[in-house]
C-alpha positions in Angstrom: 14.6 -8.1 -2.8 12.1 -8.6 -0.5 8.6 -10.3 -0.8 5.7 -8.3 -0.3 2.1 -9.9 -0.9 -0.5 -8.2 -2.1 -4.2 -9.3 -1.3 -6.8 -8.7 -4.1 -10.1 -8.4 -3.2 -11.0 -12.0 -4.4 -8.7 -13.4 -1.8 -5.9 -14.4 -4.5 -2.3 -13.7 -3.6 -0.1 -12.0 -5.8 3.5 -11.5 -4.5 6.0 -9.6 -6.1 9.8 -9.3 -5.2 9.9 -5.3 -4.4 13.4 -3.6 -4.3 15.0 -2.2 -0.9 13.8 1.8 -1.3 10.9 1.1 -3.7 7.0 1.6 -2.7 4.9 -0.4 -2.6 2.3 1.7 -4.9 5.4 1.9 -7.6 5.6 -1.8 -6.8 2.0 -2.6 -7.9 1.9 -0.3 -10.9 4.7 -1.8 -12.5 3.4 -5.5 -12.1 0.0 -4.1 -13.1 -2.1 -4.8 -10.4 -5.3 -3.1 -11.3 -6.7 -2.1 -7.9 -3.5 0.3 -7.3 -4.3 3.5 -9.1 -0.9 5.7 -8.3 -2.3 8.7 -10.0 -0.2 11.4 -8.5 3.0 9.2 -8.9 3.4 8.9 -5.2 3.5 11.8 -4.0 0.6 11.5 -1.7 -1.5 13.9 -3.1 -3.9 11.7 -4.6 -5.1 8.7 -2.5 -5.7 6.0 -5.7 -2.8 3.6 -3.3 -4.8 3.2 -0.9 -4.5 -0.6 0.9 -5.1 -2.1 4.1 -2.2 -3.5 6.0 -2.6 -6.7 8.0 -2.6 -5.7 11.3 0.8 -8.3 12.5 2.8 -6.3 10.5 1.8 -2.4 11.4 4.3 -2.6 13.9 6.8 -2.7 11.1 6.2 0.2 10.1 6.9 4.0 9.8 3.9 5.6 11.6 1.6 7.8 9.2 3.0 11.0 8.6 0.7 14.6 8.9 0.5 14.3 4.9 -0.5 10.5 4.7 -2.8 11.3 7.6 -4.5 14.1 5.6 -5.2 12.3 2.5 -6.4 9.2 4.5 -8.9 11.5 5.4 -10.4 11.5 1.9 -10.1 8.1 0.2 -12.9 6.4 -1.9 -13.3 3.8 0.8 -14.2 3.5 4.7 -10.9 4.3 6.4 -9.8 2.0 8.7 -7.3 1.8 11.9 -4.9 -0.1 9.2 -5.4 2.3 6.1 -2.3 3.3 4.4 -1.0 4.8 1.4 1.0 2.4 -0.5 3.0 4.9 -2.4 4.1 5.9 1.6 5.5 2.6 2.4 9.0 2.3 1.4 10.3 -1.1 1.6 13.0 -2.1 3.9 14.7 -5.4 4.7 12.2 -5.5 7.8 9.4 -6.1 5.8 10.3 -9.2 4.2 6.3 -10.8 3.9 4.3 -7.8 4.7 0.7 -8.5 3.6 -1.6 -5.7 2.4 -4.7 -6.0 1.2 -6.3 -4.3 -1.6 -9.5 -2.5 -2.0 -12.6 -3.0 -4.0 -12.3 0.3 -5.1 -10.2 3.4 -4.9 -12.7 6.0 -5.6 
């Protein structure tokens, strides 16, 4: 398992023990964190997972693919250089702590 913390818009922490190969969107829905919608199922074609990755920890990542990219393009909220798609970012031992921050809104 690794620990991932989520970020609510209040400032209050939640983190949840996500399995190696799970996403982080699937990781959300099933703990019920309201702010991650997931409506496609994580597919990408839906952009309701949308959160905001500290910026220590993009490095650790897989860059965002053409798909990703696309949707991206037309989420609810202000895109930023650290927008990703939660249901895009499958967790690996490397990201042990990864902080992501969630959004107000996701449409």
């Amino acid at each position: 398992m690794v620990a991932i913390v989520y970020v609510h818009p209040d400032g209050r922490e939640q983190t949840l023990d996500v399995k190696v190969g799970e996403n982080l969107m699937q990781a959300a829905v099933d703990e019920d964190i309201r702010e991650i919608i997931g409506e496609c199922g994580g597919y990408a074609m839906c952009a309701t997972c949308h959160v905001l990755v500290d910026e220590a920890d993009l490095a650790r990542l897989v860059p965002v693919a053409k798909l990703e990219d696309e949707m991206l393009a037309g989420i609810g909220a202000e895109r930023q250089l650290n927008s990703r798609l939660s249901c895009q970012i499958v967790v690996a031992a490397g990201l042990d702590g990864l902080r992501v921050h969630l959004p107000l809104s996701q449409i």
